[in-house]
N, C-alpha and C positions, 0 to 999 in steps of 0.2 A: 388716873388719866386713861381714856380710852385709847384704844389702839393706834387710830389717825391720829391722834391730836400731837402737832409737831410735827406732822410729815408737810411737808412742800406742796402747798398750793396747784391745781392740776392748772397746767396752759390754757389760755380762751381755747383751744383747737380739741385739745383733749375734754372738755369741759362738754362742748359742739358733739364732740363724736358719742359722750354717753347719752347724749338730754337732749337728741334730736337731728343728730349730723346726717340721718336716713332724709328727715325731711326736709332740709338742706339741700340735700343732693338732687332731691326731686324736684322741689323751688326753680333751683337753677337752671337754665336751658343753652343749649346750644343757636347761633342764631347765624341762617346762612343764608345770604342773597345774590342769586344770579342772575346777571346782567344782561347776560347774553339772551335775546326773546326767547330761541330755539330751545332754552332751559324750562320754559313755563306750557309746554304741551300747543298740541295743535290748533288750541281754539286761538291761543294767543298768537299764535304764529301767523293762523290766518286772517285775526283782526288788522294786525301789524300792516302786510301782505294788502290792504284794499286799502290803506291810507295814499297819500298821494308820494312819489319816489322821494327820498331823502336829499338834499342837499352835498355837496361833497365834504362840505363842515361838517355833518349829521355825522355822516359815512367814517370819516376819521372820528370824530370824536367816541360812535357808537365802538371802533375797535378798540379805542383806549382803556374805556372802562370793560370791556369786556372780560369775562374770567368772574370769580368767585369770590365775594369779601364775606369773611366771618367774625364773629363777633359773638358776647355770651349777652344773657338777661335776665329774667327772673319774674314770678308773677307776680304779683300785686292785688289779685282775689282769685277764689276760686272759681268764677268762671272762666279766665283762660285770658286774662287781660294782662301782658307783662308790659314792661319796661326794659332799654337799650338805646343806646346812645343813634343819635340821627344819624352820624357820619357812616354808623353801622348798617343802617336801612338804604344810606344812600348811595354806597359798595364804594364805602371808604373815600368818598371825595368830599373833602370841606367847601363851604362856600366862601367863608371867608378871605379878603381882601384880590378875590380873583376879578381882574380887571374886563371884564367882556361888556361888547355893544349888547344894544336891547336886545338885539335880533338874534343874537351868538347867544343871551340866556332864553330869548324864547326855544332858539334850537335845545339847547340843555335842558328846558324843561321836559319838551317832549321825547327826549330821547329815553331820561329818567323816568320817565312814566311806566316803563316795564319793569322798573324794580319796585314798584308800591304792593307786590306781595313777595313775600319771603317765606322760607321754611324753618321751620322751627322745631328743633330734636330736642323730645323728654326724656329723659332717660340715658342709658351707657348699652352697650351689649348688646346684647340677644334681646333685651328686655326696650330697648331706645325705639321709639314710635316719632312718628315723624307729620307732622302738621302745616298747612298752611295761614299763613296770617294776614291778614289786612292792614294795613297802616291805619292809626285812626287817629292820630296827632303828633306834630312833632314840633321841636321850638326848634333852630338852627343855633338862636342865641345861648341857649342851654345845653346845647347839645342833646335835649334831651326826645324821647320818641317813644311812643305808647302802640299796641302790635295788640289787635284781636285774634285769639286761634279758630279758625275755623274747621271744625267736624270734618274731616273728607271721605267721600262715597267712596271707602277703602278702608283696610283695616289696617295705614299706619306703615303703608310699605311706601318707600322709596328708590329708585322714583316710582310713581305712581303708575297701576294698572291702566291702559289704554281704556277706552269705550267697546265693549263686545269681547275684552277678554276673556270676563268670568273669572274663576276658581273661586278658590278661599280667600283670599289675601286682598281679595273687593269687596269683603263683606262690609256694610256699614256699620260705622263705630255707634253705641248708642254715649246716648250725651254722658258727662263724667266729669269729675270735680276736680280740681287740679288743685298740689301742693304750693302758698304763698306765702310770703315775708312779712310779716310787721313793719312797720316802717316809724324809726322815733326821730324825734324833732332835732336836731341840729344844736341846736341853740347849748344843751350840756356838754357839747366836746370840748375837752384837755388838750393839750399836748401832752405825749408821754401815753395816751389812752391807748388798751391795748385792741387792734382792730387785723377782723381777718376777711384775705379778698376771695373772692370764690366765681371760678369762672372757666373757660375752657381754653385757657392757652393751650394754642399746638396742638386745636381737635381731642384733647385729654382733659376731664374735670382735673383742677384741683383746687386746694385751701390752702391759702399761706399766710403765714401769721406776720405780723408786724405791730409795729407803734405810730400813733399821730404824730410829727416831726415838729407844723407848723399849720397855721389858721391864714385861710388866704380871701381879701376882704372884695367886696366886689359882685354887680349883679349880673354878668354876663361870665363864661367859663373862655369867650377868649378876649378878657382883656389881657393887660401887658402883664407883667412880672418882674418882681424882682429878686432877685439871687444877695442874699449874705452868708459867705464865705469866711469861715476861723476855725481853727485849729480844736476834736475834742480835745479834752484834757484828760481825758481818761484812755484812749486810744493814742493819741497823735495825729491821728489822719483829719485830713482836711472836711467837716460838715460846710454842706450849703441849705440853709434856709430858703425855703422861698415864698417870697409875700405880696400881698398885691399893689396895682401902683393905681389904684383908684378906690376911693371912700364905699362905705356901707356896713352892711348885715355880711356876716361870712357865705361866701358861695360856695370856696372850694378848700381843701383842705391835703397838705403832703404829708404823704404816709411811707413806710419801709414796707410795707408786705410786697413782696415779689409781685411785681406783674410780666406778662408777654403781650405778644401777639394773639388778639382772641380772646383778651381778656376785659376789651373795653363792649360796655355795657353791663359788664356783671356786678353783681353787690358788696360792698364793704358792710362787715357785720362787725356790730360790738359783739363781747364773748357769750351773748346770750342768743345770735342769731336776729340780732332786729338791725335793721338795714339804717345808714349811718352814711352811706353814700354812694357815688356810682361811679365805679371804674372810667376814666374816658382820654388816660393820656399817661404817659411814660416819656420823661425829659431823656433824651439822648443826651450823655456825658461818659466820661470814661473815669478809673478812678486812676492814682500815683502807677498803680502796676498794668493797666493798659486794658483795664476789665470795666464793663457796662455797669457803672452805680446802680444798686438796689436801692436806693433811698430818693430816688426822685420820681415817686407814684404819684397822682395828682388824683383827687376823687371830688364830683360835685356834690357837694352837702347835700343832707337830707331835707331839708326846706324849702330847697327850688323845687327838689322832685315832690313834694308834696304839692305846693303849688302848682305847681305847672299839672299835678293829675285833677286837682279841684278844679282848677281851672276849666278843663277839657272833661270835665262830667264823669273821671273814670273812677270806680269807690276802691278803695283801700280800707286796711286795717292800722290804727294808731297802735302805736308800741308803748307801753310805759317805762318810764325810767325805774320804778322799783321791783 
């Protein structure tokens, strides 16, 4: 018998960290958008500035969303094309079931129009470059949202060199290939599968490991839900299920891996690193002892997000199951 044989199986995480957790980490991106115009530079300030004066709806409304929403993503080819949840481009405001006249969303439209580009950090450190990106699709029913990176006449500094400053840190980046995800089909997940989320809660990458719980059926990410509630029997402590309460193909799927804040948009990877779903929602619950359940992560299957990129002309790479 060889040396290994009979020792314990390494974790999807430990597995990740020898056979590519470097490009993993690269994949993955930070995703931040600000609301406030004054955040996207002069030119923007002063398109803003010749429109016609806002409304006093506009004027509230524009303070409310004002500030910083973040959120993680991931590429999906090597030209610079990722994926993140829409709620994340749109600085965290869902549209769902908000009751407004026509005229109260056409204000909301235009208010929003100053967040269709966002920034997007590669990287951690010293080493983190910093990007702009374009919206270039997004479904609201999916939650789901597609972000071109665009080159900037800089070399990657944030915030960004003014016009006429010069030095170094303006030099033009030349074009460059960016690290991406596989992305495999939906349709082989288990419950009990073991899956890891990978994302930037709290402004910090990390990986955390967990299992599939339950398969939640359904084509939109906010239909309803349902919760079943019973006792493990291996624990004691009270599991809740959660399943969906309208027919179909699985959409979404409850997983245990840790999420936070900042994590929605980022990728659920099976232990080989091929993407399996997309972070977009953490159920508020508490457990018997007064602590925030770890097991009510919700991630959208991998099948809408493939759809929804064919859809919208954007190319990805298939992942194999073997």
């Amino acid at each position: 018998m060889s040396a290994d044989q009979g020792a314990a199986a390494p974790a999807p995480g430990d597995a990740l960290d020898k056979a590519g957790g470097q490009a993993l980490r690269e994949a993955v991106v930070r995703v931040e958008v600000a609301s406030d115009p004054l955040s996207f530079g002069p030119g923007l300030v002063q398109e803003l500035s010749a429109r016609q004066a806002r409304t006093p709806y506009e004027q509230e409304l524009l303070r409310r969303v004002r500030g910083v929403s973040t959120g993680s993503g991931f590429f999906v080819n090597a030209q610079g094309d990722l994926v993140t949840n829409a709620h994340v481009v749109m600085a965290g405001i869902r549209y769902r079931n908000l009751h407004f006249t026509s005229q109260e969303w056409e204000s909301m439209g235009r208010v929003l129009e100053t967040a269709k580009e966002v920034w997007v950090q590669v990287g951690e450190g010293e080493s983190a470059r910093y990007y702009l990106a374009k919206l270039m699709a997004v479904a609201e029913d999916l939650d789901l949202a597609a972000l071109r990176l665009t080159l900037p006449p800089y070399g990657g500094a944030y915030p960004p060199c003014l016009p006429g400053s010069g030095g170094a840190e303006c030099r033009r980046e030349e074009k460059r290939e960016f690290a991406f995800l596989p992305i495999l089909r939906s349709d082989g997940l288990a419950t009990g599968q073991p899956v890891i989320a990978l994302g930037f809660p709290e402004d910090e990458y990390r990986a955390s490991q967990g299992r599939v719980l339950s398969l939640i059926s359904g084509p939109e990410v906010h239909s309803g839900l349902r919760y079943t509630r019973f006792p493990d029997p291996v624990t004691g402590q009270e599991t809740i299920l959660v399943s969906g309460t309208t027919p179909g193909p699985i959409g979404r799927f409850q997983h245990t891996a840790p999420t936070a804040h900042g994590n929605s948009g980022g990728p659920v990877v099976d232990s080989r690193g091929s993407v399996v779903g997309v972070a977009y929602a953490l159920l508020s619950e508490v457990n018997g002892s007064g602590e925030p359940r770890s097991d009510l992560n919700l991630a959208i299957a991998s099948n809408l997000l493939r759809k929804f990129l064919r859809d919208h002309g954007i190319p990805f790479t298939e992942a194999t199951s073997e």
